[in-house]
Predicted model as a PDB file, atoms N, CA, C, CB and O in Angstrom, pLDDT in the B-factor column:
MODEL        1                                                                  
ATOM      1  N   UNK A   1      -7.568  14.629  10.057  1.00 47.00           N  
ATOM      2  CA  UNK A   1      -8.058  14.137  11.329  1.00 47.00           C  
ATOM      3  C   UNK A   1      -6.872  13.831  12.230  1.00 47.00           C  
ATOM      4  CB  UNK A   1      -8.946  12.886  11.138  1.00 47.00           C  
ATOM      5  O   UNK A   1      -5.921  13.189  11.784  1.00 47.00           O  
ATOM      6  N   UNK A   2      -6.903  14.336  13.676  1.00 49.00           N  
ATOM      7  CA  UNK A   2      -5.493  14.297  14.355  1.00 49.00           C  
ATOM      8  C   UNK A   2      -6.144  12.594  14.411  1.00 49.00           C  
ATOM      9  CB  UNK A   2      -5.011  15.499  16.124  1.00 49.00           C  
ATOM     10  O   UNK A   2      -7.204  11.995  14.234  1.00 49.00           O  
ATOM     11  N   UNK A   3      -4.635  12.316  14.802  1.00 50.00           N  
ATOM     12  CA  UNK A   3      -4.367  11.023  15.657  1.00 50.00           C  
ATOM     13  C   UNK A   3      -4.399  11.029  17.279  1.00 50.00           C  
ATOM     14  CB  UNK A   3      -2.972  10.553  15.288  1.00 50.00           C  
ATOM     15  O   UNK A   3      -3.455  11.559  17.864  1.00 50.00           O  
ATOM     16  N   UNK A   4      -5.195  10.599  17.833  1.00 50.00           N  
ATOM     17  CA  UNK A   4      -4.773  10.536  19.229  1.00 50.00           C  
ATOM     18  C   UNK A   4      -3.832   9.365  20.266  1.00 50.00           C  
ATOM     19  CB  UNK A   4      -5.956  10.622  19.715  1.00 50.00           C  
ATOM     20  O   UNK A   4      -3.573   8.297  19.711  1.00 50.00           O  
ATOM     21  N   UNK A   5      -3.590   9.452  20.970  1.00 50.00           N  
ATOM     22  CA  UNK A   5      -2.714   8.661  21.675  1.00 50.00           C  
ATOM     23  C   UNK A   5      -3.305   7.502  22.234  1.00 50.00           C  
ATOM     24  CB  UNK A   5      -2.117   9.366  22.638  1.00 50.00           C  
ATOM     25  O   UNK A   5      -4.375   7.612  22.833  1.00 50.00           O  
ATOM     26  N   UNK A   6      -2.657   6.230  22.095  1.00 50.00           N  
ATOM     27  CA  UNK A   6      -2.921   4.935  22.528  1.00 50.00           C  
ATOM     28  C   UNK A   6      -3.335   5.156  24.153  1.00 50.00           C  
ATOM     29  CB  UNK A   6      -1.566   3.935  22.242  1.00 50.00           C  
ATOM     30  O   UNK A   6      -2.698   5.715  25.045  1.00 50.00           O  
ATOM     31  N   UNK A   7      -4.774   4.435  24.184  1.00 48.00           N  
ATOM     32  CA  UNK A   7      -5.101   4.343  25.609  1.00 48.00           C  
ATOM     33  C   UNK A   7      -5.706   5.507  26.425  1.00 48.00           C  
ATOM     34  CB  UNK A   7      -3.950   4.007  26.231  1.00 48.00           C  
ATOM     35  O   UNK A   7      -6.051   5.470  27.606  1.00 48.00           O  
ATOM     36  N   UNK A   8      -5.777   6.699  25.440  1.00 48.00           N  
ATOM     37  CA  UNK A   8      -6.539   8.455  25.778  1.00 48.00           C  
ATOM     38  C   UNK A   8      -8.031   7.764  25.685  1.00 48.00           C  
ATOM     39  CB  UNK A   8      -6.205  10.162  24.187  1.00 48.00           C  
ATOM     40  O   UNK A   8      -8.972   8.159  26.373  1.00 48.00           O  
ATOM     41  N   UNK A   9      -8.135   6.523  24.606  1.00 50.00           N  
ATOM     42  CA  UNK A   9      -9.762   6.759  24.805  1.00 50.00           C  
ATOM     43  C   UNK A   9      -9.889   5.289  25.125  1.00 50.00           C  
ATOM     44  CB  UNK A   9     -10.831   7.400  23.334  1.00 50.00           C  
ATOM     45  O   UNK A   9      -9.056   4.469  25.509  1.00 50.00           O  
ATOM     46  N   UNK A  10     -11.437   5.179  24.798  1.00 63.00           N  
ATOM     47  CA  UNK A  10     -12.514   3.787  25.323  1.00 63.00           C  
ATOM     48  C   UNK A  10     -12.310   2.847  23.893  1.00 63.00           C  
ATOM     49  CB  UNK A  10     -14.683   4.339  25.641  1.00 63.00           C  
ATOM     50  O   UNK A  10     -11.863   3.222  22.810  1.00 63.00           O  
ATOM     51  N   UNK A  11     -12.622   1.994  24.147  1.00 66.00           N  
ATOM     52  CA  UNK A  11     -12.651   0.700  22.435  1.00 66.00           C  
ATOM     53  C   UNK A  11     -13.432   1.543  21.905  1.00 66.00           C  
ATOM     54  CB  UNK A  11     -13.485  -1.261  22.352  1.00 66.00           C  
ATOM     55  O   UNK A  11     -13.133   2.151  20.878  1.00 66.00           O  
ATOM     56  N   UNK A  12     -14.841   1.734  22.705  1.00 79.00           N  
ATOM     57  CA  UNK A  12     -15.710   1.812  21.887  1.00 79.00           C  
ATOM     58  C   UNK A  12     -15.714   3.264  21.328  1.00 79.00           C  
ATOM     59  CB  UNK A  12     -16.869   1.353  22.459  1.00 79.00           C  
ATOM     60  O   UNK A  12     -16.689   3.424  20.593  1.00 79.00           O  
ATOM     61  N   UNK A  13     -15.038   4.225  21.427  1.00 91.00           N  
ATOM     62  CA  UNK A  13     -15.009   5.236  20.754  1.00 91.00           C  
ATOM     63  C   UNK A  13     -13.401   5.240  19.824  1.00 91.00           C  
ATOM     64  CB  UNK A  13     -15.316   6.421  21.822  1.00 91.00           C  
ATOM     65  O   UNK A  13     -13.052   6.071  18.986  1.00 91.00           O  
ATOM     66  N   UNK A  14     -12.843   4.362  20.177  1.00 92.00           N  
ATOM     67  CA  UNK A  14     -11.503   3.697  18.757  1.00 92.00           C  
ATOM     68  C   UNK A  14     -12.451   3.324  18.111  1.00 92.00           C  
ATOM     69  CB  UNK A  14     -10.169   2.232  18.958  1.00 92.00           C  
ATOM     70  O   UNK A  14     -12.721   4.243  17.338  1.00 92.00           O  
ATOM     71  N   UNK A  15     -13.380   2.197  17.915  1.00 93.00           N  
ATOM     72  CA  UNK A  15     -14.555   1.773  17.208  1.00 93.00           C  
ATOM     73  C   UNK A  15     -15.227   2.648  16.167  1.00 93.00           C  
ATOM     74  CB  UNK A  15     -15.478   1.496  18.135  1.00 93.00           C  
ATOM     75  O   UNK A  15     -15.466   2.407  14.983  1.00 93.00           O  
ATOM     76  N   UNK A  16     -15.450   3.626  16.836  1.00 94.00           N  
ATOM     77  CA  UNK A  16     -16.478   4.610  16.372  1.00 94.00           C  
ATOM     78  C   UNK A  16     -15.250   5.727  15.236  1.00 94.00           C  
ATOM     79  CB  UNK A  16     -17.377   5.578  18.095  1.00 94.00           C  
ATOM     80  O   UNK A  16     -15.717   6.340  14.276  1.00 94.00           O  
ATOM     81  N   UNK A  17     -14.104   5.781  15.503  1.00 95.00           N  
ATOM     82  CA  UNK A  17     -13.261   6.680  14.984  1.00 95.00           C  
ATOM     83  C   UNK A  17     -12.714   5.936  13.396  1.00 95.00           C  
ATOM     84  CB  UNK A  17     -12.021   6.979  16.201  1.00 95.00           C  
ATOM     85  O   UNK A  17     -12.546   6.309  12.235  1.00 95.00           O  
ATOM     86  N   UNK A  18     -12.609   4.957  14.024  1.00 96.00           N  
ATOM     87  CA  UNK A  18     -12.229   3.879  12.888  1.00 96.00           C  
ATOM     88  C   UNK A  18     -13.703   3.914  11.593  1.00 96.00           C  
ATOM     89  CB  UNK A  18     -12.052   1.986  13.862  1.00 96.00           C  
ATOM     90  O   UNK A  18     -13.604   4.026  10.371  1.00 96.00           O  
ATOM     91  N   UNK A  19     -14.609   3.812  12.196  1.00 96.00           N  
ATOM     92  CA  UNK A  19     -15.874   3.942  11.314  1.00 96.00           C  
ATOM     93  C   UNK A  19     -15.707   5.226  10.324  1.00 96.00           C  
ATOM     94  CB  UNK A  19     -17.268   4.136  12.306  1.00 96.00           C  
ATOM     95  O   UNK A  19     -16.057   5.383   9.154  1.00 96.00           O  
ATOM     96  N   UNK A  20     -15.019   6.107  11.270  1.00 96.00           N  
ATOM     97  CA  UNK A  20     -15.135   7.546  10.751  1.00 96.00           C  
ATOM     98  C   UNK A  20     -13.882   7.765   9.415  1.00 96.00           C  
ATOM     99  CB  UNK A  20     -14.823   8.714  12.244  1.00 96.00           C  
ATOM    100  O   UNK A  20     -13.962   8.357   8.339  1.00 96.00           O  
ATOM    101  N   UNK A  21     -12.896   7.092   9.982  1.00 97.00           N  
ATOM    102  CA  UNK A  21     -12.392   7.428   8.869  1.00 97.00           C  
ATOM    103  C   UNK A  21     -12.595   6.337   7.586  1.00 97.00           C  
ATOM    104  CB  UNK A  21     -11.036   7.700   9.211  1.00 97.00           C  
ATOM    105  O   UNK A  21     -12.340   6.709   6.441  1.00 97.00           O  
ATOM    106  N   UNK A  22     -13.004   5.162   7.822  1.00 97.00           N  
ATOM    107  CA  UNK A  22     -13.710   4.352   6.755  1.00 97.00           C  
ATOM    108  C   UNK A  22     -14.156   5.136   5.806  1.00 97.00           C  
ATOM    109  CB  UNK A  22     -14.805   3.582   7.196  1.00 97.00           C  
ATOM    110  O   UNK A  22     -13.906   5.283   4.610  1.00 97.00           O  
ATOM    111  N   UNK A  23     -14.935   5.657   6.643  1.00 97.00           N  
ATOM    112  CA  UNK A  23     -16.710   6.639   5.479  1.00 97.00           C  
ATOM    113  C   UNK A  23     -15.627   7.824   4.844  1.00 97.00           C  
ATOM    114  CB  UNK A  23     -18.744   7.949   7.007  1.00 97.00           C  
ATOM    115  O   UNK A  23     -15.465   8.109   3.658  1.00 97.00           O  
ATOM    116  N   UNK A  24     -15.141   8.240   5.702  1.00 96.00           N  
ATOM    117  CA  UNK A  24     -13.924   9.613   4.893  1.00 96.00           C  
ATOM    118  C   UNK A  24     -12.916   8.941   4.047  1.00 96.00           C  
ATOM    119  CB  UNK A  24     -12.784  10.632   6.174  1.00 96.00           C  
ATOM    120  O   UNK A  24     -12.367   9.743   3.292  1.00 96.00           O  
ATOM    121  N   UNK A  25     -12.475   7.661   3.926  1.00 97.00           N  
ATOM    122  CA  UNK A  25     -11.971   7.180   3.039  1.00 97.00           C  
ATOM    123  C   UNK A  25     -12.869   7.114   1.810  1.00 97.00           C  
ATOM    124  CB  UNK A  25     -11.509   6.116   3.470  1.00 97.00           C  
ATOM    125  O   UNK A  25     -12.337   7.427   0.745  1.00 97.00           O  
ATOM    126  N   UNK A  26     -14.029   6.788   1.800  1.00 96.00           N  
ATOM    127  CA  UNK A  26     -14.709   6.516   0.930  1.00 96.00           C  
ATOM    128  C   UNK A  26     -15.313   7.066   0.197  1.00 96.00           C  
ATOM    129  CB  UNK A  26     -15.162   6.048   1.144  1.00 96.00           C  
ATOM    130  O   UNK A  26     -16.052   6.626  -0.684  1.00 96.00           O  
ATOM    131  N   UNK A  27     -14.937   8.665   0.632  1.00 95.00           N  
ATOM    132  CA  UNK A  27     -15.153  10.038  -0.317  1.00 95.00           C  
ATOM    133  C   UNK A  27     -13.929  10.083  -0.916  1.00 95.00           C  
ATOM    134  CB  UNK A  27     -15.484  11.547   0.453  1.00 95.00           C  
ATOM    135  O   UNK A  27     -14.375  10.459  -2.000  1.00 95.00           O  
ATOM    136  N   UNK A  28     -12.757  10.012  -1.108  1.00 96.00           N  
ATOM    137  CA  UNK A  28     -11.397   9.827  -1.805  1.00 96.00           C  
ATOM    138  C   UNK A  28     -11.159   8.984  -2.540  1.00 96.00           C  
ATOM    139  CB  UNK A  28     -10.491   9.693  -1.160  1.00 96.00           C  
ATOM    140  O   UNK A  28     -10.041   8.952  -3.055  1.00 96.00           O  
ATOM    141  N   UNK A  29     -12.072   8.065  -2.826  1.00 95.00           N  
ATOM    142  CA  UNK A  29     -12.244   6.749  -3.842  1.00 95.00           C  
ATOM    143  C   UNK A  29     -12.312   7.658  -5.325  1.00 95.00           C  
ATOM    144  CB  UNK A  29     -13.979   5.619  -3.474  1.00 95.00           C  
ATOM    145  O   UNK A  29     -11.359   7.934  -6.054  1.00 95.00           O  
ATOM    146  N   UNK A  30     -13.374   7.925  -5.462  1.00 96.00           N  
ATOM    147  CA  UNK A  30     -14.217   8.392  -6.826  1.00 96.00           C  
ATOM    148  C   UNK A  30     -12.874   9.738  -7.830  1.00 96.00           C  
ATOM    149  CB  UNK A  30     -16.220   9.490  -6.031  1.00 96.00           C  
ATOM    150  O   UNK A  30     -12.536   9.710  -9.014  1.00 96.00           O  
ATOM    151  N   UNK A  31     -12.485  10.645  -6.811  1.00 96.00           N  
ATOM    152  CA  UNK A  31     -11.363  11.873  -7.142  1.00 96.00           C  
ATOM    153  C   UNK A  31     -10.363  10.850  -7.155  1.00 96.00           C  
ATOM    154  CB  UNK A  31     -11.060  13.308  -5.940  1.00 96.00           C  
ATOM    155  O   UNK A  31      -9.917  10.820  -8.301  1.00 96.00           O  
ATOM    156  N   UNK A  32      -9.851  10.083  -6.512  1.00 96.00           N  
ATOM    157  CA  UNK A  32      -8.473   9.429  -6.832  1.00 96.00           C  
ATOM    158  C   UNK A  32      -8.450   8.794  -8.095  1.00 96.00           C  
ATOM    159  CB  UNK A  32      -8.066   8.392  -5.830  1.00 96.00           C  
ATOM    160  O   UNK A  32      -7.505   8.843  -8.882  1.00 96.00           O  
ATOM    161  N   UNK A  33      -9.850   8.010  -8.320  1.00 95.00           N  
ATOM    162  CA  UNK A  33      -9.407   7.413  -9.880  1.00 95.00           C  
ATOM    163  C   UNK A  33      -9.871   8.514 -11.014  1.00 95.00           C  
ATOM    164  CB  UNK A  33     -10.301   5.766 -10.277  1.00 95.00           C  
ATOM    165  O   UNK A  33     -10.159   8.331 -12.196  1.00 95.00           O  
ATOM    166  N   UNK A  34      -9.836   9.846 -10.155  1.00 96.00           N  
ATOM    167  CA  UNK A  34     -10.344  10.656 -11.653  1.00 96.00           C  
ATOM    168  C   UNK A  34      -8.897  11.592 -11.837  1.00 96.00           C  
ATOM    169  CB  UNK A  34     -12.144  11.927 -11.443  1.00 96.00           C  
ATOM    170  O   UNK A  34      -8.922  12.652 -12.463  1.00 96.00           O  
ATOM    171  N   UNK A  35      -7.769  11.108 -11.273  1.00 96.00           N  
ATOM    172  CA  UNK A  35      -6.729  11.602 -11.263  1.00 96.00           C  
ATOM    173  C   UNK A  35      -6.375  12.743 -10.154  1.00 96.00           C  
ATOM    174  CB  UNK A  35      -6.641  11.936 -12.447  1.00 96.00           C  
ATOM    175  O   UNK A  35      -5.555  13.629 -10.396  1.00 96.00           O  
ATOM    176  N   UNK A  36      -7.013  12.648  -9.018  1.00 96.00           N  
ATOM    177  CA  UNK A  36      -6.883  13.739  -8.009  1.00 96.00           C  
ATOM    178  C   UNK A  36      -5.585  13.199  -7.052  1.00 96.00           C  
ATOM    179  CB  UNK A  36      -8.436  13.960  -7.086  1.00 96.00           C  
ATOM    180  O   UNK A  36      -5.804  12.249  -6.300  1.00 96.00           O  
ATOM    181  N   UNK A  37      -4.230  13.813  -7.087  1.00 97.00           N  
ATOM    182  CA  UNK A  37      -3.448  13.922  -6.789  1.00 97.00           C  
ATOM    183  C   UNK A  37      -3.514  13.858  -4.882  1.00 97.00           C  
ATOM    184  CB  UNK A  37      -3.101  14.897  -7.625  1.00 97.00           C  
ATOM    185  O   UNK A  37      -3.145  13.016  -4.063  1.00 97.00           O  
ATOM    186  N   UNK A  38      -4.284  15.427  -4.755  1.00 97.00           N  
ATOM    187  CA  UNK A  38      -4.598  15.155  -3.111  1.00 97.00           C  
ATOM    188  C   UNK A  38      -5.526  14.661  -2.649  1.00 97.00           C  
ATOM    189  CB  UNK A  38      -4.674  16.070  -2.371  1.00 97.00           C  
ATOM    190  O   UNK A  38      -5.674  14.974  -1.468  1.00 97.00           O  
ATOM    191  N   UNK A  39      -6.561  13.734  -3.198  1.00 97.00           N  
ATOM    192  CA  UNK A  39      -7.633  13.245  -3.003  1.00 97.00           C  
ATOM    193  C   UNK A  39      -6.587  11.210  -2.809  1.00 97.00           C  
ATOM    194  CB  UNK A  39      -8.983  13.828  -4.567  1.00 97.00           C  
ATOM    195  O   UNK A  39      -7.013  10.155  -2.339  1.00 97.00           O  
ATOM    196  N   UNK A  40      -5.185  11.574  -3.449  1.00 97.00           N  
ATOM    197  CA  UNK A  40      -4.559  10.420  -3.265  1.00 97.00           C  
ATOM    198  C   UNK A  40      -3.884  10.608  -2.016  1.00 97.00           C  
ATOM    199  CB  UNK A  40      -3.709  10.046  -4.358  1.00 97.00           C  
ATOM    200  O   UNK A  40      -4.030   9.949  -0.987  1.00 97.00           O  
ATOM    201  N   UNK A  41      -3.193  11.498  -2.206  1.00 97.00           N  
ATOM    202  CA  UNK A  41      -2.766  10.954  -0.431  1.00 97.00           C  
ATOM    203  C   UNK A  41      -3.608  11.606   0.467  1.00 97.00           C  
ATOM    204  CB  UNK A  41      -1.110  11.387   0.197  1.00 97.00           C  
ATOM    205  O   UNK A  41      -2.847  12.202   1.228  1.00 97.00           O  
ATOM    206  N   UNK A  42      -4.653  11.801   0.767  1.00 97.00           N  
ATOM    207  CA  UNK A  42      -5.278  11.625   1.849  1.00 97.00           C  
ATOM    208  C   UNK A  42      -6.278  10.224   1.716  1.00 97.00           C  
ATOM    209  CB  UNK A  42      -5.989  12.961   2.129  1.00 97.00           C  
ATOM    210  O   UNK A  42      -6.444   9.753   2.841  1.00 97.00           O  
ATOM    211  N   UNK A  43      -6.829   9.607   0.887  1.00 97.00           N  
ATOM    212  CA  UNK A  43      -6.529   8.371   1.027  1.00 97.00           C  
ATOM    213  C   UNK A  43      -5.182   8.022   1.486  1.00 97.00           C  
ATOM    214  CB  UNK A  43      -6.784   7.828  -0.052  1.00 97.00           C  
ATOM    215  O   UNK A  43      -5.326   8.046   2.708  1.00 97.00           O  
ATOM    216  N   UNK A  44      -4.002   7.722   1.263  1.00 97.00           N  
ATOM    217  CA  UNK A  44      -3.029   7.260   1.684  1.00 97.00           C  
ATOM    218  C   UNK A  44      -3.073   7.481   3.324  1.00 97.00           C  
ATOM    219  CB  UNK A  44      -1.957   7.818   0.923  1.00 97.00           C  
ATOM    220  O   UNK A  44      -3.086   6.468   4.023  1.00 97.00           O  
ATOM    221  N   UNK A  45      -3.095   8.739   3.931  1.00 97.00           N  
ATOM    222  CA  UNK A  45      -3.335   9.081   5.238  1.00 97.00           C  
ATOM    223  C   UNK A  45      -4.357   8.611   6.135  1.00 97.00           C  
ATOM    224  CB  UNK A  45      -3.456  10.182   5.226  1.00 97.00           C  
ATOM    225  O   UNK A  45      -4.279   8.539   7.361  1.00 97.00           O  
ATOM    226  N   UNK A  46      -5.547   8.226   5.220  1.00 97.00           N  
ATOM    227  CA  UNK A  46      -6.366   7.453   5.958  1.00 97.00           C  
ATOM    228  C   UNK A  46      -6.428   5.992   5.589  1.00 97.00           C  
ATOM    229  CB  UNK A  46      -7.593   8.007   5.907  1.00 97.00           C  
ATOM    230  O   UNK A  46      -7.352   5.302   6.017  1.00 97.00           O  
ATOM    231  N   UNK A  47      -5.546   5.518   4.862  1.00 97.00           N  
ATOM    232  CA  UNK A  47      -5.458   4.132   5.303  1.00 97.00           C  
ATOM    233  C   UNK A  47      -4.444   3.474   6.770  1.00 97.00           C  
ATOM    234  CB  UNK A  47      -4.939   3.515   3.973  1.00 97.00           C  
ATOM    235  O   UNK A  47      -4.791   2.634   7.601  1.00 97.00           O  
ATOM    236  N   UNK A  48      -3.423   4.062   6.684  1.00 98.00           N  
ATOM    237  CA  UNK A  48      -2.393   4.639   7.713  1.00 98.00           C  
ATOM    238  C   UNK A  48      -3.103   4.693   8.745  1.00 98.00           C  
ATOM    239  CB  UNK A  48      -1.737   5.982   7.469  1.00 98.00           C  
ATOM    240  O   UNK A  48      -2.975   3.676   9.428  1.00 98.00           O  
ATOM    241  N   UNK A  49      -4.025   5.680   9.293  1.00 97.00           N  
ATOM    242  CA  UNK A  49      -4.637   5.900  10.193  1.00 97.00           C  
ATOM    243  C   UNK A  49      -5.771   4.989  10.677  1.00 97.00           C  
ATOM    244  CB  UNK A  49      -4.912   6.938   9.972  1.00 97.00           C  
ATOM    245  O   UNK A  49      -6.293   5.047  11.791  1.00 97.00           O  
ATOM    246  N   UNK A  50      -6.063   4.185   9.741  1.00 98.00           N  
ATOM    247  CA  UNK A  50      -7.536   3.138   9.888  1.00 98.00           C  
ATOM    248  C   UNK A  50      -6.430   1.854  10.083  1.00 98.00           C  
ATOM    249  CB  UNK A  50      -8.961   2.975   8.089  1.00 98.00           C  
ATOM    250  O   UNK A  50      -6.961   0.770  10.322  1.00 98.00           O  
ATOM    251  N   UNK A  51      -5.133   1.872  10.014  1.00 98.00           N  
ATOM    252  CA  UNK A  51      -4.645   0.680  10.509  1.00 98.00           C  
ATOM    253  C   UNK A  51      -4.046   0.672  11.982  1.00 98.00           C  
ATOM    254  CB  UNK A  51      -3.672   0.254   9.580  1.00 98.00           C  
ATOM    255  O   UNK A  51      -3.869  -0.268  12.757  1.00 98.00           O  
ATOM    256  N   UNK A  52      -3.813   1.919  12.099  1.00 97.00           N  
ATOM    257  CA  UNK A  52      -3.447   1.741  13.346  1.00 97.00           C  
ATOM    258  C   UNK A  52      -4.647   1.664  14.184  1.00 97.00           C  
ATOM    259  CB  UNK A  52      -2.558   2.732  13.743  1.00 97.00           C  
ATOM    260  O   UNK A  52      -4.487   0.868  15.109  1.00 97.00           O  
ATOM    261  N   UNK A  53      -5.881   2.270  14.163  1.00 96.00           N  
ATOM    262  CA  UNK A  53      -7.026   2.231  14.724  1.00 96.00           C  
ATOM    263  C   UNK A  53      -7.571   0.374  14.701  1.00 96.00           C  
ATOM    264  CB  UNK A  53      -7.990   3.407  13.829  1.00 96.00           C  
ATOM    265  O   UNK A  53      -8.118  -0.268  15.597  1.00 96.00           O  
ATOM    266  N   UNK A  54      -7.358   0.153  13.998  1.00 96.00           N  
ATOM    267  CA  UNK A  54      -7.987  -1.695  13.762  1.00 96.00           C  
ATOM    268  C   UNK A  54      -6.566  -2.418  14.857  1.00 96.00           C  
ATOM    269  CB  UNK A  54      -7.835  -2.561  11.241  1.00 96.00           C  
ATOM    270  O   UNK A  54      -6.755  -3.257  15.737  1.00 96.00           O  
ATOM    271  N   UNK A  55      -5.372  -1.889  14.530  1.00 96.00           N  
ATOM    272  CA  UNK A  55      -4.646  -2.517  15.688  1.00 96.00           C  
ATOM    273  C   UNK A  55      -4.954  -2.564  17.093  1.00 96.00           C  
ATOM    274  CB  UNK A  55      -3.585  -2.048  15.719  1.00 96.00           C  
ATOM    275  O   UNK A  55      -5.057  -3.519  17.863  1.00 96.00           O  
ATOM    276  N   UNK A  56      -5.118  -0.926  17.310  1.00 94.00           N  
ATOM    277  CA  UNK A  56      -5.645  -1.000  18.551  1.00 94.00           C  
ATOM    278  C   UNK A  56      -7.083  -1.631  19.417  1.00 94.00           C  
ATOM    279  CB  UNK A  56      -5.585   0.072  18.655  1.00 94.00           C  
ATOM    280  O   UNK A  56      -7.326  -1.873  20.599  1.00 94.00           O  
ATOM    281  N   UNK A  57      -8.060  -1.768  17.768  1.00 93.00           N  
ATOM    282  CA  UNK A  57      -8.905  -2.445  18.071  1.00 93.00           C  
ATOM    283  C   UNK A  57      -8.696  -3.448  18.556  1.00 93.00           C  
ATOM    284  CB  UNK A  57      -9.484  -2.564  17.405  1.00 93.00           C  
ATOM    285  O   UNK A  57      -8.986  -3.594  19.744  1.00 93.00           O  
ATOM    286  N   UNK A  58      -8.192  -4.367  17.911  1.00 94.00           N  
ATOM    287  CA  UNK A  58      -7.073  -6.102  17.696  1.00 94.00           C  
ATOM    288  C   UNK A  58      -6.858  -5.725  19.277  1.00 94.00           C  
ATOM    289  CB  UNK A  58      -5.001  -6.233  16.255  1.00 94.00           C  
ATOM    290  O   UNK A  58      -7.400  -6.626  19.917  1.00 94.00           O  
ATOM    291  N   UNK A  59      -6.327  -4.827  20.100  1.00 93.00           N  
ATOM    292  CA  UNK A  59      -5.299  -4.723  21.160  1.00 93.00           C  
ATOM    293  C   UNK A  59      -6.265  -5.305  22.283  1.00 93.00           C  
ATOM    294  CB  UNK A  59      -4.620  -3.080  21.446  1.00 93.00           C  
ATOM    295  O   UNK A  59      -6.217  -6.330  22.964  1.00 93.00           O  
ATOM    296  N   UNK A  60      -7.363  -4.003  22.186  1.00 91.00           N  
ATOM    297  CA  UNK A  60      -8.601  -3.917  22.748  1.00 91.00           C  
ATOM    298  C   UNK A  60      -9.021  -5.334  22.586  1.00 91.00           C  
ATOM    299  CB  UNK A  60      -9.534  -2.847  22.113  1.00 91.00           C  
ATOM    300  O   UNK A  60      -8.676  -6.056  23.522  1.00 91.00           O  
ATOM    301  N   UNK A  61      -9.525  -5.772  21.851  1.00 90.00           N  
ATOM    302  CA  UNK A  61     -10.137  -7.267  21.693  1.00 90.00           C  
ATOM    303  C   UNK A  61      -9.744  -8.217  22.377  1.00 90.00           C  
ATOM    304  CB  UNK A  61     -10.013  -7.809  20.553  1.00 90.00           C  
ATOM    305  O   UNK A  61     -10.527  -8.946  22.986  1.00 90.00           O  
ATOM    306  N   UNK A  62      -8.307  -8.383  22.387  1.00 92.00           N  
ATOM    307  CA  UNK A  62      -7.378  -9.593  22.720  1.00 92.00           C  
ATOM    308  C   UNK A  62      -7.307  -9.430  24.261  1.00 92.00           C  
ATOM    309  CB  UNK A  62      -5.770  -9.548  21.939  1.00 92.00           C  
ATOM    310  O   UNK A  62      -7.565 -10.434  24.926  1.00 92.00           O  
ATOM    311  N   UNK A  63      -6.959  -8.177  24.962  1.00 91.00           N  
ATOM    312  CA  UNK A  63      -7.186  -7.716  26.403  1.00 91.00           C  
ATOM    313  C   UNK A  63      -8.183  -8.396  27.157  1.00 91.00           C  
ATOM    314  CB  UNK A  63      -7.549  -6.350  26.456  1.00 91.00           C  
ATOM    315  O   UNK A  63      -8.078  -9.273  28.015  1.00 91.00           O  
ATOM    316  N   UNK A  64      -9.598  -7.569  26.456  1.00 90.00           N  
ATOM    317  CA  UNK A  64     -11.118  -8.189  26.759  1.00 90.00           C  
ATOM    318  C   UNK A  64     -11.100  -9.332  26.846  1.00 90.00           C  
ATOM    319  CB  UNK A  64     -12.163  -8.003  25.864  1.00 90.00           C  
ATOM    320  O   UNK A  64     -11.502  -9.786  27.918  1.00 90.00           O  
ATOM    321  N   UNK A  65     -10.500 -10.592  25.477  1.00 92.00           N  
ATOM    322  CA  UNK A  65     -10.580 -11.979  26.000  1.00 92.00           C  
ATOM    323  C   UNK A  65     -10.239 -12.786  26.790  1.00 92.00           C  
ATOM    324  CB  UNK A  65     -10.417 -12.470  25.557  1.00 92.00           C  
ATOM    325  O   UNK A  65     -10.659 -13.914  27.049  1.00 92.00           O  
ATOM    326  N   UNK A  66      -9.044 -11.876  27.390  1.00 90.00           N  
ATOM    327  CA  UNK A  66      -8.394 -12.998  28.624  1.00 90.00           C  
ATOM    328  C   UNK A  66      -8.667 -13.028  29.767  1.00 90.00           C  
ATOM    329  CB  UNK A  66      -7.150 -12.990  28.897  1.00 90.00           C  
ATOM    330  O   UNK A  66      -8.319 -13.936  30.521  1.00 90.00           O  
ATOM    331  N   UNK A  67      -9.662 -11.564  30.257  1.00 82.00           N  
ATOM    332  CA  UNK A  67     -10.098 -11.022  31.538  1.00 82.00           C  
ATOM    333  C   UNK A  67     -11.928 -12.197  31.241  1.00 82.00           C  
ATOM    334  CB  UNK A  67     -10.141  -8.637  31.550  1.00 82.00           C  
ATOM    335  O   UNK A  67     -12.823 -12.170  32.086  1.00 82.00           O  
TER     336      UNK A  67                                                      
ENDMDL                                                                          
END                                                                             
């Protein structure tokens, strides 16, 4: 899943992307503990990616509260 650039989109579709790779993390659970090598780092890639997405959430959030 590309990464896109800070501020290209809306919260609410960071929101929605972040969801996305949640659920796609959560197909890499079951193969990683059955010894799946690339089923490990793409988990790894989507934790990476679901943190920067929750930051920007965090970013988004904190913005919204002061306005």
């Amino acid at each position: 899943q590309a990464m896109k650039p800070p501020g290209a989109q809306g919260s609410q579709s960071t929101y929605t992307d972040l969801l996305s790779v949640i659920e796609e993390m959560g197909k890499e659970i079951r193969p990683t503990y059955a010894g799946s090598k690339s089923a490990m780092e793409r988990l790894k890639r989507g934790i990476i990616h679901a943190r920067a997405l929750v930051r920007e959430c965090l970013a988004e959030t904190e913005r919204n509260a002061r306005t």
